[in-house]
VEXTISE-273652 format. One line per field, with one value per residue (C-alpha): residue number from 1; residue in one letter; chain; z, y, x. Coordinates in Angstrom, 1 decimal. Each point is the difference from the previous one (the first is absolute). Layout:
N
k = c(NUM ...)
r = c(A ...)
c = c(A ...)
Z = c(Z ...)
Y = c(Y ...)
X = c(X ...)
This chain:
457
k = c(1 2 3 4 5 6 7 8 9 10 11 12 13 14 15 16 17 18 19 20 21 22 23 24 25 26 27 28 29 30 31 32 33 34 35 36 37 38 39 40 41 42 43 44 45 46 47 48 49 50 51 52 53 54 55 56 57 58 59 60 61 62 63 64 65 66 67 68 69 70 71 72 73 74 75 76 77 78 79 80 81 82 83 84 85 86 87 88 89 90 91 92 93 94 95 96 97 98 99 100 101 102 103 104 105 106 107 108 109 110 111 112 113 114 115 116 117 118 119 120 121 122 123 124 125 126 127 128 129 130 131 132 133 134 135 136 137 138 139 140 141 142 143 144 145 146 147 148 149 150 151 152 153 154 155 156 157 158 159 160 161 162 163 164 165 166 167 168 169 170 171 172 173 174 175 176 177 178 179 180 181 182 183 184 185 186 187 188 189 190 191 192 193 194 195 196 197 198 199 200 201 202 203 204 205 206 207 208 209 210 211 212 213 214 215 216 217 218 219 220 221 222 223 224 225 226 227 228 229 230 231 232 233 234 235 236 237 238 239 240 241 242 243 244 245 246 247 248 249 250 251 252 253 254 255 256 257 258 259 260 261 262 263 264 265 266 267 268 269 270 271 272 273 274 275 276 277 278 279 280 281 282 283 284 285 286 287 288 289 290 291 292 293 294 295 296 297 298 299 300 301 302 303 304 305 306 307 308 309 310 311 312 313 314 315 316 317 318 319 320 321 322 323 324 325 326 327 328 329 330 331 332 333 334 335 336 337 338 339 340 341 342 343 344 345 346 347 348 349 350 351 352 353 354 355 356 357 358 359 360 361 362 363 364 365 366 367 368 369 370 371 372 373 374 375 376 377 378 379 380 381 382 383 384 385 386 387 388 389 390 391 392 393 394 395 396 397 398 399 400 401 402 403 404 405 406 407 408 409 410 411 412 413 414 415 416 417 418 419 420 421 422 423 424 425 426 427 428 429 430 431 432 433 434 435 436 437 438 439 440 441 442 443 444 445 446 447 448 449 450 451 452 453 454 455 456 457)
r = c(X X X X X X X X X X X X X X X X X X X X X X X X X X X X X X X X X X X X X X X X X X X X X X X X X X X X X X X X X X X X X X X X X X X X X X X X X X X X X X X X X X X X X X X X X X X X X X X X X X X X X X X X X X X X X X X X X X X X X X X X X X X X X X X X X X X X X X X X X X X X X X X X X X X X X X X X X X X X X X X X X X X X X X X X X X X X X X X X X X X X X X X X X X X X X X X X X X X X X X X X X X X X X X X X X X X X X X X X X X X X X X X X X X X X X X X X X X X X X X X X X X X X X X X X X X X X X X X X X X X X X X X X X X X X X X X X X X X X X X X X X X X X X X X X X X X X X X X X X X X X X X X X X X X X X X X X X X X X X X X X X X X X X X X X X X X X X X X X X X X X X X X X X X X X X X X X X X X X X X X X X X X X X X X X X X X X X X X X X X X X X X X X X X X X X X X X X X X X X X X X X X X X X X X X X X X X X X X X X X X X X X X X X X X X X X X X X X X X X X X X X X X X X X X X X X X X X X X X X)
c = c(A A A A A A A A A A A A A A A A A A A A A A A A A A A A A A A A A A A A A A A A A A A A A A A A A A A A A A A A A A A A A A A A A A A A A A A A A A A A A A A A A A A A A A A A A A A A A A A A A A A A A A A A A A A A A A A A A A A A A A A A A A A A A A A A A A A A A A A A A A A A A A A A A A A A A A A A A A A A A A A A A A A A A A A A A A A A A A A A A A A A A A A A A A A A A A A A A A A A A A A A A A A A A A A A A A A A A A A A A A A A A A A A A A A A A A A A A A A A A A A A A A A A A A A A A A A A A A A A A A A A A A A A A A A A A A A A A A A A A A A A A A A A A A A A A A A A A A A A A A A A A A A A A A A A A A A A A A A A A A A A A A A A A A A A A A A A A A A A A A A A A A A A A A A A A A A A A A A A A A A A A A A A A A A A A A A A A A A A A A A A A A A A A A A A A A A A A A A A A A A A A A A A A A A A A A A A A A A A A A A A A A A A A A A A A A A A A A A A A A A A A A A A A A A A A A A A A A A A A)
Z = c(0.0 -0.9 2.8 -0.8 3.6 -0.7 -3.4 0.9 3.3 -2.5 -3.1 0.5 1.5 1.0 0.0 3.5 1.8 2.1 -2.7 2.7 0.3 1.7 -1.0 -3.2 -1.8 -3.3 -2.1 -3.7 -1.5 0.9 -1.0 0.6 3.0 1.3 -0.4 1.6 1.1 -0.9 2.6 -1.1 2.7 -1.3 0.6 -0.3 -1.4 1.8 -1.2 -3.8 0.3 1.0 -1.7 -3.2 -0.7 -0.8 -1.1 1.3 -1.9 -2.3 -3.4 -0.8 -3.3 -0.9 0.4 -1.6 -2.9 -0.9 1.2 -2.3 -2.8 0.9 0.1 -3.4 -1.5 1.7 3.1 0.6 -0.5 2.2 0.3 -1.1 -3.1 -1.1 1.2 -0.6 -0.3 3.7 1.6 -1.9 0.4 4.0 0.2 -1.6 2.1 3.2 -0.7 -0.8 3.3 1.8 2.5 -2.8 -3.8 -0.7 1.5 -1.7 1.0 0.3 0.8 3.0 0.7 4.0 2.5 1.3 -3.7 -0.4 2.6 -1.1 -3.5 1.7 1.5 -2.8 -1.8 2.5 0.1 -4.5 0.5 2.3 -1.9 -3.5 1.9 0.8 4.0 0.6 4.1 0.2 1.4 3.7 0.4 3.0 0.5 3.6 2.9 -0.1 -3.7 -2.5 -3.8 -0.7 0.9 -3.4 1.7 -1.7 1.2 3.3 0.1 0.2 2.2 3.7 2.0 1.7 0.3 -4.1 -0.8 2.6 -0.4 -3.9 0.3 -0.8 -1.9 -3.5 0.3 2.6 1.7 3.0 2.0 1.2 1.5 -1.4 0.3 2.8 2.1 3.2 2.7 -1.4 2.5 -2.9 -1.9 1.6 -2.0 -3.9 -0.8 2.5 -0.6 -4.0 0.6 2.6 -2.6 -2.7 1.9 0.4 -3.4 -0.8 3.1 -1.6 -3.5 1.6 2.2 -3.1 -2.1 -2.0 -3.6 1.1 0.6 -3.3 1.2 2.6 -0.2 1.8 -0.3 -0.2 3.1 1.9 -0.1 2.4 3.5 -1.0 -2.5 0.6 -1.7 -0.5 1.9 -2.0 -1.7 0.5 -3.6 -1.4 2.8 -1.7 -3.2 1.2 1.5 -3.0 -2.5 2.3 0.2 -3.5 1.3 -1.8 2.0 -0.3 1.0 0.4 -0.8 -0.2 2.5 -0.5 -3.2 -2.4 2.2 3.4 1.5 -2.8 -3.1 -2.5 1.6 4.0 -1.0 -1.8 3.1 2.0 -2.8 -1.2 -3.4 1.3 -2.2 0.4 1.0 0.3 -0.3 -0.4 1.4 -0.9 -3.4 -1.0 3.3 -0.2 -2.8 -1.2 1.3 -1.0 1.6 -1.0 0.2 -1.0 -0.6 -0.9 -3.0 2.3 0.9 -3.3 -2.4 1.3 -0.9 -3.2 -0.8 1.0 -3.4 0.8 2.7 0.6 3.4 1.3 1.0 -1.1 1.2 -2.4 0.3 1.4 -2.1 -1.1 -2.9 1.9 3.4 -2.0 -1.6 3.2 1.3 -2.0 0.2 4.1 -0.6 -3.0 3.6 2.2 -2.1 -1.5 3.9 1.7 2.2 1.2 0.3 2.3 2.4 0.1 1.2 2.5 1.8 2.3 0.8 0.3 2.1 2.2 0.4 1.2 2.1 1.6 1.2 2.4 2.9 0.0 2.7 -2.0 -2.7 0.4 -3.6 -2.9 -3.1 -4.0 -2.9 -2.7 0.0 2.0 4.0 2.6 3.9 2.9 2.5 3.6 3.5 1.8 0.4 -0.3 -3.2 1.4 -3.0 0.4 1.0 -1.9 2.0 -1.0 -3.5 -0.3 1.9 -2.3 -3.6 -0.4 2.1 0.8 -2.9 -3.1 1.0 1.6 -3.5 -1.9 2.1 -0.2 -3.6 -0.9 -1.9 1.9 0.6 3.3 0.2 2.9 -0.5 4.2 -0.8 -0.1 -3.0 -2.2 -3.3 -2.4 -3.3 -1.5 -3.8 -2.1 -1.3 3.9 0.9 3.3 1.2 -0.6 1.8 3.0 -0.3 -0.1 3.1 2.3 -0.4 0.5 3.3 1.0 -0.9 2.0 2.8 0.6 -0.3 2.9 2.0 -1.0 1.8 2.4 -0.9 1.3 -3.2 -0.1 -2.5 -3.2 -0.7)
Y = c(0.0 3.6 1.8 3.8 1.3 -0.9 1.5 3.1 0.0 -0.6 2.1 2.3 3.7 0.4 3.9 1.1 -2.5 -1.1 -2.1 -3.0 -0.9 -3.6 -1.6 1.8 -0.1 -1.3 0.3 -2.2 0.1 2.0 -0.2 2.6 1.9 -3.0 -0.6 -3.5 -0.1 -3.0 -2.3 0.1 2.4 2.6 3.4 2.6 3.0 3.0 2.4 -0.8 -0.6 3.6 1.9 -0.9 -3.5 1.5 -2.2 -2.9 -2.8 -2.2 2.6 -1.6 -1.5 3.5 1.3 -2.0 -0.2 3.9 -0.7 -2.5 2.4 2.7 -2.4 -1.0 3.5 2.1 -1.3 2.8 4.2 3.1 3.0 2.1 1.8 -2.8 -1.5 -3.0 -1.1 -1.5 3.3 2.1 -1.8 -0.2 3.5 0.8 -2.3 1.3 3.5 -0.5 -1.7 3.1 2.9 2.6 -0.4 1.5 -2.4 -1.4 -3.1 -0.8 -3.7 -1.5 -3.2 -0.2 2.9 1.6 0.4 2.0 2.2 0.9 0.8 1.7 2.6 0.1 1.4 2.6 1.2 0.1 2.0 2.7 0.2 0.5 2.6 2.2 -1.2 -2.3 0.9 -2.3 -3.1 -0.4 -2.5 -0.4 -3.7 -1.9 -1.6 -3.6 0.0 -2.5 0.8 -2.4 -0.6 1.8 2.9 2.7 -1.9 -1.0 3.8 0.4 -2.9 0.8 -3.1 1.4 -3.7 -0.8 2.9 1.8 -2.6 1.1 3.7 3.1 -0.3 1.7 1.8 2.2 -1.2 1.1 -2.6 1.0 -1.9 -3.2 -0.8 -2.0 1.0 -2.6 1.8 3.0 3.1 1.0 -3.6 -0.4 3.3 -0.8 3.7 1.6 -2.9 0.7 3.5 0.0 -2.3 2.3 2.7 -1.6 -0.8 3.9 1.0 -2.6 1.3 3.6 -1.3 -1.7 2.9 0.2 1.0 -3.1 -3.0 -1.3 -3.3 -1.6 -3.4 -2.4 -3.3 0.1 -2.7 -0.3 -3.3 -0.3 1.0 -2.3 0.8 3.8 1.5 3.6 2.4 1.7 2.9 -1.0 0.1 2.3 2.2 -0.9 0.6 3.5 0.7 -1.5 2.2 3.3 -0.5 -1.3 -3.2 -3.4 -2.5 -4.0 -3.0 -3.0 -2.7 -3.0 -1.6 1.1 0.2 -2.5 -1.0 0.0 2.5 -1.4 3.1 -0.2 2.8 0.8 3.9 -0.6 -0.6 3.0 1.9 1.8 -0.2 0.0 1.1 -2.7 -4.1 -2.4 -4.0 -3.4 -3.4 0.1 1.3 -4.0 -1.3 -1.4 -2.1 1.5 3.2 3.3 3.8 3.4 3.9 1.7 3.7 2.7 2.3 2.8 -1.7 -1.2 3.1 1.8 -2.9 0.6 3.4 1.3 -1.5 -3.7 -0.3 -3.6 -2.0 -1.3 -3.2 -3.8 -3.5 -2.5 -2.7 2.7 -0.4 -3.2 -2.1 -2.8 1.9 2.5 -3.3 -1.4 3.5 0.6 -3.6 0.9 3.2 -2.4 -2.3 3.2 0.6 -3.5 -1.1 3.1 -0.5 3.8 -0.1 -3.3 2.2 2.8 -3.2 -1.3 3.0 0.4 -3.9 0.2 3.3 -1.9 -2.9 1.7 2.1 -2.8 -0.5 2.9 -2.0 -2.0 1.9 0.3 1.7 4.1 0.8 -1.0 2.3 -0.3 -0.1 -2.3 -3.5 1.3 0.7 -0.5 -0.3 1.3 -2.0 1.8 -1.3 1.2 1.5 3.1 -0.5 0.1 -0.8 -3.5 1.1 -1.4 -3.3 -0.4 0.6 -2.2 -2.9 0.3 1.5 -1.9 -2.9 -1.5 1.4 -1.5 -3.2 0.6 0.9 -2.5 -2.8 2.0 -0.6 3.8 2.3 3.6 2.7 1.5 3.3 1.4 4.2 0.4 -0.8 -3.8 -0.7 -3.2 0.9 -2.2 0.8 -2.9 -0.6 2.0 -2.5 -1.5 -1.0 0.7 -3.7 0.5 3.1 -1.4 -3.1 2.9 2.3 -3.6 -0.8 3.3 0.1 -3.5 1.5 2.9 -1.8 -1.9 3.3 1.1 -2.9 0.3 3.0 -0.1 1.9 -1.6 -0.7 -1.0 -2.3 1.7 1.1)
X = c(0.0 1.3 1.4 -1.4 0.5 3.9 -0.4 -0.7 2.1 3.4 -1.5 -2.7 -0.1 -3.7 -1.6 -0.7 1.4 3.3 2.0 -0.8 -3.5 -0.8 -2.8 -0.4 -3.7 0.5 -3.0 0.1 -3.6 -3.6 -3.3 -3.0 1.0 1.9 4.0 1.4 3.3 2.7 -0.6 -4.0 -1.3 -3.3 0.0 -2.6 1.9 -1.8 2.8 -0.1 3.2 1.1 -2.8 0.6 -1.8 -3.6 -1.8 1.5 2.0 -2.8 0.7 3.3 -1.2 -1.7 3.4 2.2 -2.5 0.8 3.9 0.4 -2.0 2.5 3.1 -0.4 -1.1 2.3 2.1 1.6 0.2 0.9 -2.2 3.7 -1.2 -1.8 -3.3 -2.3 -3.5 -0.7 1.6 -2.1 -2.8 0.5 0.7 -2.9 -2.0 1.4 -0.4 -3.7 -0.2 1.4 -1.7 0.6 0.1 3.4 2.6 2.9 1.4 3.6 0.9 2.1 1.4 -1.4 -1.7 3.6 1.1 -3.8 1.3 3.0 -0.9 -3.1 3.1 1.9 -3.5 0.0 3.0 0.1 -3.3 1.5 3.0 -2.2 -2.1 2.8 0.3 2.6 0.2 -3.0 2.0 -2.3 -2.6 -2.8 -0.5 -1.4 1.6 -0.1 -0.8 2.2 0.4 2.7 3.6 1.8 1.8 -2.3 -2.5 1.1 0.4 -4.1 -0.5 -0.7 2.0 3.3 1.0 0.0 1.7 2.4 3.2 0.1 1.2 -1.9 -2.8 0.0 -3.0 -0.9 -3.5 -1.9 -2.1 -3.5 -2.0 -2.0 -3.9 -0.2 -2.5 0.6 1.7 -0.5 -1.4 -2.9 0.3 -4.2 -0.6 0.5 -0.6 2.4 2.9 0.1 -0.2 3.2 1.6 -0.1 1.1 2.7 0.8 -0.4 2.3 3.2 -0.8 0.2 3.2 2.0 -0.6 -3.3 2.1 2.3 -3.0 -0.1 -2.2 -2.3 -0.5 -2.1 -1.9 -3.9 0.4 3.4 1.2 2.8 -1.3 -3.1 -2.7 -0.4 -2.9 0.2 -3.2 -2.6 1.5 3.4 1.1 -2.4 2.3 2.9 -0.9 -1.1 3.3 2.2 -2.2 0.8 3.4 0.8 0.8 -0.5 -1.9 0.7 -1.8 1.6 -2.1 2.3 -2.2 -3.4 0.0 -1.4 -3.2 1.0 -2.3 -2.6 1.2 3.1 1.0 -0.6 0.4 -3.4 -1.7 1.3 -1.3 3.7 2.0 3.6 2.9 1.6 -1.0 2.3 -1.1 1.7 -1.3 -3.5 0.2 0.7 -1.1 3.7 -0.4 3.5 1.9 -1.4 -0.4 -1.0 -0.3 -2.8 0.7 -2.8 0.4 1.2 3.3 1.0 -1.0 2.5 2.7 -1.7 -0.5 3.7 1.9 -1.9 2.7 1.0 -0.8 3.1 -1.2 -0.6 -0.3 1.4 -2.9 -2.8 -3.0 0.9 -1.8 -0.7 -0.9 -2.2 -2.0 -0.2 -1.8 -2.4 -1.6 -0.1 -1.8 -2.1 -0.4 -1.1 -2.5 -1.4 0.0 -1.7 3.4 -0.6 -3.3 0.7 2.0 -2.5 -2.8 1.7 2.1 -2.8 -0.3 3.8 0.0 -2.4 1.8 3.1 -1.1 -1.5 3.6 -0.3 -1.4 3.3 2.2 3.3 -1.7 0.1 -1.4 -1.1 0.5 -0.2 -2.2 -1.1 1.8 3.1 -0.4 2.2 -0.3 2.2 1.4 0.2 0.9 -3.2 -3.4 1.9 1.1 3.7 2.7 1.7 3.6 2.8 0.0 -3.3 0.4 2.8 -1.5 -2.9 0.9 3.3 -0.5 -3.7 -2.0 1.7 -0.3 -3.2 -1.2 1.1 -1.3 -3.3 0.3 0.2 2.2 -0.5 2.2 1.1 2.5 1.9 -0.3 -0.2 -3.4 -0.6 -2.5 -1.3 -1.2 -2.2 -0.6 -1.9 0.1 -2.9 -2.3 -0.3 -3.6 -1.8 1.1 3.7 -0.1 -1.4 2.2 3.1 -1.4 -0.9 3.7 0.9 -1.8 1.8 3.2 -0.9 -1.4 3.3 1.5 -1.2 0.8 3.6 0.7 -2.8 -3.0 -2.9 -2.7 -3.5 -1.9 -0.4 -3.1)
């Protein structure tokens, strides 16, 4: 029998992980929104397999269908001063499915990639308009938006980024959505209002003729599932537009049905300049990412001498990937897969907050088909200090979860969280199958570091 554990112990570097992991989960084959693991074990993936599986894993055949159409016509093509059928097509397709009707799309190989060409669009804009000292950004605290160092510059973790040097872009953090703990978090009207003001007050700080970008993601994944308040990014808008400053969402997560729309923007009723997506735009069928930009940041690359965009991805847009898109959007739409999200958030809403009666859980938060809960140490919503982090997030709970037949998610922020994010054509039954084991998980949780728990309801 193949030894994979030693495999990748001799070969493999794995992402986000100490190059020693015991016991490593090696997955070979999956079917619906199942994957089974080498020795035979069955899994419910609740994650998608990091937010990117959509809509599940029973489309292969679909898929390879129009990769081996593509593979035969035209394997293989850049987007450098040439283009092809499939990326037109998907660019088309995409921009049709946008919050506005004037967005170009520019293709990526993966979500930090989005971002970084997202800034380099920024910056080409500024410089075409006559106001190259726009180098600042706003982002959030606790906020990730990938690990390339432009990038990393935007994300909100000290820990990710701090050991690689000074950041190449200058970016204040502001505070993120979160509304548990917060003084005014009970008061939805007062808590986006003293957010924005703060966003205006770090605009005014860095320099309003120096901000050239805010960027945030519809809901915050890191942290756990953070929706945004009423009015929050209708505010934002408001204060980009005032001080001639772009506004990006970053929509690598919830984009692509997650929240139930292509785009999450949609539903908080703005048009941002910019959107960056990856994972769900083939529901990872192959690799793929993207930047949608509005007419107002590329005419000026345009009407300055057509200046060029100093930028490319070798493979971005690629034949294959591009094939493989467009028959998930031809999916989306043949399989109601949004309008399956938009059903059953309120059954799945219901069902997780359901959770709440378990001790260890302080909150529940999210929206459509990705929620997460917060673990705390008491009735007063105490945080789990380090200890209890440790005992739990990187010692009970992964094996906890795998004998609970479950692939969820839990992330260590000071704030102790499990996140679900089941795939998008899930029925009521698997829902309920994912929150039950959820609330065993959670349950035992408890137990480990001694929070008393009652049955669940």
């Amino acid at each position: 029998m193949t030894d994979y554990r030693a495999m990748a112990r001799d070969n493999l570097l794995l992402h986000f992980s100490k190059p020693q992991v015991d016991n490593l989960l090696v997955l070979d084959r999956a079917e619906g929104p199942y994957v089974f693991d080498t020795d035979g074990n069955r899994y419910i993936d609740a994650l998608s397999s990091l937010f990117c599986a959509q809509i599940g894993y029973s489309y292969g055949a679909e898929m390879a269908e129009v990769a081996t159409r593509q593979l035969t016509t035209l394997p293989f093509n850049t987007n450098w001063a040439t283009a092809h059928p499939a990326a037109l097509e998907l660019a088309e397709k995409v921009s049709s499915l946008a919050p506005a009707d004037d967005y170009r799309v520019f293709f990526t190989d993966g979500g930090s990639e989005s971002v970084e060409a997202a800034w380099k669009f920024v910056r080409e804009h500024y410089v075409a308009l006559g106001q190259p000292q726009r180098r600042k950004a706003i982002a959030r605290k606790v906020a990730y938006h990938g690990v390339t160092l432009g990038a990393l510059s935007f994300t909100g973790i000290p820990g990710f980024k701090n050991d690689f040097g000074t950041p190449p872009i200058e970016v204040t953090h502001v505070s993120n959505t979160n509304p548990f703990r917060a003084p005014d978090g009970d008061d939805p009207a007062a808590f986006c209002a003293r957010l924005l003001a703060e966003v205006e007050q770090a605009v005014r700080d860095a320099g309003p003729d120096e901000v050239a970008l805010i960027i945030a993601e519809p809901i915050q994944n890191a942290g756990g599932s953070i929706p945004a308040p009423p009015g929050y990014w209708k505010g934002l808008r408001e204060i980009a537009d005032r001080y001639g400053i772009l506004l990006m969402a970053d929509e690598v997560i919830s984009g692509f049905g997650r929240i139930g729309e292509f785009f999450a923007s949609s539903r908080e009723g703005v048009a941002p300049d910019l959107i960056s997506v990856a994972k769900g735009i083939t529901s990872a069928y192959a690799p793929m990412g993207a930047v949608l930009a509005r007419s107002r940041v590329v005419e000026p690359l345009i009407d300055n001498g057509g200046r060029v965009f100093r930028h490319g991805v070798t493979f971005a847009g690629h034949p294959v990937s591009a094939a493989i898109a467009l028959k998930n959007i031809e999916i989306f739409e043949r399989d109601q897969i949004l309008e399956n999200v938009r059903a059953l958030e309120p059954h799945l809403k219901a069902r997780m907050e359901d959770l709440r009666t378990l001790p260890i859980v302080g909150d529940v938060r999210g929206a459509g088909f990705f929620w997460a809960v917060e673990m705390v140490a008491d009735a007063d919503n105490t945080r789990l200090d380090q200890a209890q982090r440790d005992k739990l997030i990187r010692g009970f709970l992964p094996k906890r979860f795998r004998e609970a037949g479950l692939i969820a998610r839990t992330d260590d922020r000071g704030d102790a969280v499990m996140q679900i994010a089941p795939v998008l054509n899930s029925d009521a039954a698997l829902l309920d199958e994912i929150v039950d084991r959820l609330g065993e998980v959670l349950v035992d949780a408890g137990k480990e570091i001694g929070v008393a728990e009652p049955a669940l309801a």
